[in-house]
N, C-alpha and C positions, 0 to 999 in steps of 0.2 A: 287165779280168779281175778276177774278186771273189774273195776271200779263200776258199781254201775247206780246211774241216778234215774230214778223213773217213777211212775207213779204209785208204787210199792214203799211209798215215805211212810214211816212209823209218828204217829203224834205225838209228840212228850206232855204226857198227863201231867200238866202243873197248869197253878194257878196264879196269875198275874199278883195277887196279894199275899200270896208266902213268899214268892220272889223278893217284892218288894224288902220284904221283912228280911229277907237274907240278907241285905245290906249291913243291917244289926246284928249278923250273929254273933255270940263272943267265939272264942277257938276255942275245940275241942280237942281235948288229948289223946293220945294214940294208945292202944293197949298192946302194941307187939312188941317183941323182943328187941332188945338192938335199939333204944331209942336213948337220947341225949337229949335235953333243953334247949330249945332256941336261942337264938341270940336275937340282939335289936335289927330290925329292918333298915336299909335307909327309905326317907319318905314318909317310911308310914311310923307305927304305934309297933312297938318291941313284940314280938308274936310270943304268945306267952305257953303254948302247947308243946308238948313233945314233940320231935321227928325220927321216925323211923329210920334210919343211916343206910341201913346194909349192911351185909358184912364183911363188904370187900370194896372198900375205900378207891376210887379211881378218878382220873384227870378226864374231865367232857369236855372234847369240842362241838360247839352248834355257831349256828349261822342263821341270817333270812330278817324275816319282820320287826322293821323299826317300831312298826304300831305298838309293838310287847314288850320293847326295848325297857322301859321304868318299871315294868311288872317285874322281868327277869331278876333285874338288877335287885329287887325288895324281895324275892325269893333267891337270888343265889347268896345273896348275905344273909339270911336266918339260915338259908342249909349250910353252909361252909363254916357258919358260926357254932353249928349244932356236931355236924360232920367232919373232923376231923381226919385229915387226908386228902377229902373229895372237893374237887374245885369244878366250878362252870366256868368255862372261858366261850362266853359268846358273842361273835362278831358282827352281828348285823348285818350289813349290807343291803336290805329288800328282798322281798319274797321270792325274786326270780331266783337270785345269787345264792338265795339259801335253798333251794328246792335240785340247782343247779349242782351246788357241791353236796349235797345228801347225794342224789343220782350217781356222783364218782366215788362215793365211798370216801370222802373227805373228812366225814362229821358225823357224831352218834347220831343229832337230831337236829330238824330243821322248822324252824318259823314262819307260817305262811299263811296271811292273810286270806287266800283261795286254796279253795280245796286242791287236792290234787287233781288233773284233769288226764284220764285214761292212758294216754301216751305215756306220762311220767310214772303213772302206775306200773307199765308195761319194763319202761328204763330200769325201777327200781329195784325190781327181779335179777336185775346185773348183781347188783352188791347185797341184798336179803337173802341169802344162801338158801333155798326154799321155802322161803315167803313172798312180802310184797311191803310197799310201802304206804301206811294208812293214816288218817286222819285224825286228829283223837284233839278237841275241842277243848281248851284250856285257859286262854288270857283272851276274856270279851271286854269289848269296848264300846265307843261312840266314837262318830266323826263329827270332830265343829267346825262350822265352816266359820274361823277364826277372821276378824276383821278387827281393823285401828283406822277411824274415819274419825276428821278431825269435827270434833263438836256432836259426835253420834253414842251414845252411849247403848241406845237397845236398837237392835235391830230384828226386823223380821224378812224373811225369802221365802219364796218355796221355789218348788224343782226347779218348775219352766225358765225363771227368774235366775236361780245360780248356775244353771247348764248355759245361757246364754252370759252369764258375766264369764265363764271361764272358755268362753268359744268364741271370745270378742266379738260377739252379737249386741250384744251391752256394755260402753266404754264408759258412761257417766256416771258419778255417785245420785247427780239427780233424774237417770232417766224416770221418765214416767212409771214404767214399770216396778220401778223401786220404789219411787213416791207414792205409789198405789197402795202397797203394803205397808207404806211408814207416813200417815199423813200428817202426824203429827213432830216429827223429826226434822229437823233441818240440816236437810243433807247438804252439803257443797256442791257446786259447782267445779268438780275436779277429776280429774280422769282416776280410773280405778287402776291400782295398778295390782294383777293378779299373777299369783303365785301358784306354782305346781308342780309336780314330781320330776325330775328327769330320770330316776332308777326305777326301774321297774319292779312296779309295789303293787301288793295286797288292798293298801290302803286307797288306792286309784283305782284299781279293780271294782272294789264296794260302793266308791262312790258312781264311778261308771255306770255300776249293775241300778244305783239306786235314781239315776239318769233314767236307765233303757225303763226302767217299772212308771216313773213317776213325773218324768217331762213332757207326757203328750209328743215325743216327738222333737222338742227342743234342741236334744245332743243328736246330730247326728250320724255318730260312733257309735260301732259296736262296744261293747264292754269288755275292759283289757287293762292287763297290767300298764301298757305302757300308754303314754301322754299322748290323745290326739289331738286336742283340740287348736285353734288357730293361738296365737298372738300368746301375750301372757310370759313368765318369767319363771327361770326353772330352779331349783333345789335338790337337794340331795336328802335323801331322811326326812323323817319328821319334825327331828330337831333344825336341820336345813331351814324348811319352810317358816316354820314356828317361830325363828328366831330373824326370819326375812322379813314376816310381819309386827312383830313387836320394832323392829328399827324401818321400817319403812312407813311413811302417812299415807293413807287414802289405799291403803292396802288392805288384800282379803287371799284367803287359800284355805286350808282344808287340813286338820290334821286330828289327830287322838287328843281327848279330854283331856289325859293329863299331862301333856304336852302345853295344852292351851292353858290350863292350870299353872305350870312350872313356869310358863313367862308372862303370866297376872294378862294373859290375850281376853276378850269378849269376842262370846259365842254369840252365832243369829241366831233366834229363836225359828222354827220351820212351818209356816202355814202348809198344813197338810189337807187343808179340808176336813178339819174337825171344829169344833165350836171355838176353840181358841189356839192361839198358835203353841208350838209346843216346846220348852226350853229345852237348852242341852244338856241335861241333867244326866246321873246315872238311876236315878229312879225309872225316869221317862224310859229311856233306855232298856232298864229288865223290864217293863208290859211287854217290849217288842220282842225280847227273848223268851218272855213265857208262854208264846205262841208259835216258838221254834220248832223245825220238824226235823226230826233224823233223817235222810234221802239215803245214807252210803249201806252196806252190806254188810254182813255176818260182824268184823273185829272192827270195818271202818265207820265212824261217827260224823261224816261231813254233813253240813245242816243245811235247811234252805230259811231262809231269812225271809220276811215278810217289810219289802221295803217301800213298798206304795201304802200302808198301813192308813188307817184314818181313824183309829181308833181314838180317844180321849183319852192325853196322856200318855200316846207310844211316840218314843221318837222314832224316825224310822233309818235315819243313818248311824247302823251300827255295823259293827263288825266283830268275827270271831276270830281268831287268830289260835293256829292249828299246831299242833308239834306233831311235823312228821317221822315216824318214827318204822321199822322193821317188824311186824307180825311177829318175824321168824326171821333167824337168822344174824343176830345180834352180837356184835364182837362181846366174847366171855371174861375179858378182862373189862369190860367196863359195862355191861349189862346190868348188874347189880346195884351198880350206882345210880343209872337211869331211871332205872326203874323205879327207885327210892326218890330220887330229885320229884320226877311227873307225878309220883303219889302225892309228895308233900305238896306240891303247885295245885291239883285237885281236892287236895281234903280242904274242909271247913278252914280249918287255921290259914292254909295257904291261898282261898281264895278272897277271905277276910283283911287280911294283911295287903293284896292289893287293890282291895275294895276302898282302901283306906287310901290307899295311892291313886286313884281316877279313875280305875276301871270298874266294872261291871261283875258282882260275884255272877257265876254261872247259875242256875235252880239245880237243885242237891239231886232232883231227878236223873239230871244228866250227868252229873258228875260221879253218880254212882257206876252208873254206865263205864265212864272214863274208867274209873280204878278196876272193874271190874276187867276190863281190857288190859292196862297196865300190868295186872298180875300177872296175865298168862302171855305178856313178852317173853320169847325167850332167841 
């Protein structure tokens, strides 16, 4: 069966203000069998729910999206803290790298900012011994477009304005175009120096896609993992960039909330063409996922995102970030484990715990979905 995305998208019936409220949920405890106590997170607040283990303890290797990099990290320490035996060793590297080695059979599961696109569905069939490999919606975020301008404390952009700072269309902290949205700011007189991906990421795809939706035209590239734009200065990771712009002045780039969190960065706020511009928050953030659609088939969960949004209160650069994983076909020595890990990363606790870390809790609509898939891995 091939991936297929078309106008047969499912709405997910939620509403932007239970969302919201998901932010606050406390953890909920697990009623099955096989369950241990959590241990403390790093980052966040000590998850205080049970975790379901499994009954057969195994070593996971995963790979792919920096963007989920701090989520991982605050979930594989309550599970190995909980699970004795079962360890996550995850590598990162960017979406391509991890979508790459899932394809060779390298890694149980993989992290990717973009969904899978048909070809790689078709690869996957190599190594899912009659299955496929799908989508299944786990660690949401935001993208900030992080800056350190010497004397700027708020800033606002929108599309047209950041497609052309990172396409060297716009070199100056005071072009007009920037002093148009910041009249009150006293920008410099100083060349911008912009930061961007050189691995080929999820997290450049989003913002890409949120270019093609939202610049009029401004970027133009198609939308893609990998860096087109002209001029500008390259990174590796999130943390790469993140840490380019906390030690560089009169710099700006693009990364995950709590990235920009983790090195005390300021976010732009985004004129979307709503009544007010709209922070980089993760409130702002779930209105724009409580408008998420389901696009993918039967077991697969890939979403379509609403990134021109102008709603009041949505920010519209967000991102989901995907764990690719086998339908069918799942190595039986570490299947059980997996399965138990993506539960705990989906349920209330697990999505609480890195809500507490930067990200975005999912709506418990979809997340049910999630586990509901998880189960019938095999």
């Amino acid at each position: 069966m091939k991936l297929q995305r078309n106008g047969r998208s499912k709405a997910l019936a939620i509403g932007a203000m239970a969302l919201v409220s998901s932010l606050s949920l406390a953890a909920c405890g697990s009623d099955e069998n096989n369950t241990s106590a959590s241990g403390g997170s790093s980052g966040s607040a000590p998850a205080a729910a049970a975790i379901a283990c499994g009954s057969k303890p195994a070593a996971l290797v995963a790979a792919g999206s920096t963007a989920q990099g701090n989520a991982i990290d605050i979930l594989k320490n309550n599970f190995e803290a909980a699970c004795k035996g079962a360890t996550i060793n995850y590598g990162g590297g960017g979406s391509g790298a991890g979508v790459q080695q899932f394809n060779q059979g390298k890694i149980q599961f993989a992290g990717s900012d973009s969904a899978l696109k048909p070809a790689e569905v078709e690869a996957s069939k190599a190594v899912c011994t009659g299955g496929q490999g799908i989508n299944l919606p786990v660690v949401a975020g935001l993208i900030s477009i992080v800056f350190n301008v010497e004397g700027v404390d708020n800033l606002v952009l929108d599309a047209p304005t950041i497609a052309k700072i990172f396409d060297s269309q716009i070199t100056k902290w005071n072009d007009p175009a920037i002093v148009a949205l910041n009249p009150s700011a006293k920008l410099p007189d100083a060349d911008i120096q912009a930061f961007h991906r050189t691995d080929d990421s999820g997290t450049t795809d989003n913002l890409t896609k949120y270019f093609a939706k939202a610049s009029g035209g401004a970027w133009p590239y198609p939308a893609s993992k990998a860096w087109a734009g002209k001029g500008g200065q390259g990174a590796n990771g999130s943390a790469g960039v993140a840490a380019q712009v906390k030690q560089v002045k009169n710099s700006i780039s693009y990364a995950e909330l709590s990235f920009a969190q983790t090195n005390n960065l300021k976010s732009a706020a985004i004129n979307t063409g709503a009544a007010k511009p709209v922070e980089a928050t993760a409130a702002n953030a779930a209105n724009t996922f409580a408008k998420a659609q389901v696009a993918g088939t039967g077991s697969d969960l890939a979403l379509t995102l609403d990134y021109a949004t102008k709603d009041e209160g949505s920010y519209p650069l967000v991102l989901v970030t995907y764990e690719i994983v086998c339908d069918k076909g799942n190595k039986a020595d570490t299947v059980d484990t997996l399965k138990a890990f993506l539960a705990y990363s989906a349920s209330d606790a697990g999505q609480k715990a890195i809500g507490d870390g930067g990200y975005v809790p999912l709506p418990k609509s979809l997340t049910d979905k999630v586990n509901g898939v998880i189960t019938a891995l095999a």
